[in-house]
Each structure stands twice: as C-alpha cells, then as structure tokens.
N, C-alpha and C positions, 0 to 999 in steps of 0.2 A: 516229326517236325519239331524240331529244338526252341529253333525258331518264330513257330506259327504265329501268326499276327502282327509279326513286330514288322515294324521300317529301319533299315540301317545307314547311312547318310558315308561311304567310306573315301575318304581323301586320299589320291594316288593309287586308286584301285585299279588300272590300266596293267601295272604291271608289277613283277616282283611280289613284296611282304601284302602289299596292298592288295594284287588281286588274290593271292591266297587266303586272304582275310576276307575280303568278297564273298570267294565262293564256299568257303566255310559257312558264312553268315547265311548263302542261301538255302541253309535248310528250314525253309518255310516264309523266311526274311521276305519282304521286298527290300530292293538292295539299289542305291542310287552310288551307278560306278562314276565320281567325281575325279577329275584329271585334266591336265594341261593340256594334255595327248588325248585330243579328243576322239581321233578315229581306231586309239587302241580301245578307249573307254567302250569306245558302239560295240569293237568286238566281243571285249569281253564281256559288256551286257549281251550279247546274241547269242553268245557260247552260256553261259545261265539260263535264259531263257530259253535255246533249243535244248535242254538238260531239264524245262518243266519249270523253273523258275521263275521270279521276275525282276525285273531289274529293264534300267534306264541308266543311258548313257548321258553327263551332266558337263560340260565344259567350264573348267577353271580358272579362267586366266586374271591373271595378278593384274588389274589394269591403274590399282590407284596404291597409294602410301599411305601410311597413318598420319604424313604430317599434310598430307590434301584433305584431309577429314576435318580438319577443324579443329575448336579449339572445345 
C-alpha cells in the first residue's frame, strides 16, 4: 500500500490522464473521482472500489465566475 492512509481529492478523474492518475493513486488511497461527467466519475469510482478500493464519485460543475465572487 503506497498509499495507505492517505485521501486523494483528483480533478477530471472520469477519464483519460485523470482517471489513470486515479487509479494509480488507489493503492491504498481513498480517492474522490471529481468531474463534470458525473456518471463516468460513479463508474470509475465502482470500477476502484470493485478492485478493493475506495473511492467516491464528486460532481463538478463550474456554476459561478470569479467575478460573482466579489470583491
């Protein structure tokens, strides 16, 4: 376990660089799949998890700007 104990938070981890990074991360990681694509996110958290992992699927979506933030 490379990983053991730690939590990993990975942005874009649905697909591509991001979920390889994912599931690299899951040895021992818990691993929160973050993405737009929420229903690749669930998968590729289920596909970790049935692999003995853990991991949770996080939906991303970009709903505000920096300049709605204030000053």
């Amino acid at each position: 376990m490379r990983f053991g104990g730690r939590t990993a938070f990975v942005t874009g981890a649905a697909i591509g660089f991001g979920r390889a990074f994912a599931r690299a991360l899951d040895e021992g990681a818990s691993v929160a799949i973050v993405d737009i694509d929420v229903d690749m996110a669930e998968r590729t958290a289920a596909e970790l998890v049935s692999d003995g992992g853990q991991a949770i699927a996080v939906d991303c979506v970009r709903s505000a700007t920096t300049e709605d933030a204030g000053p």
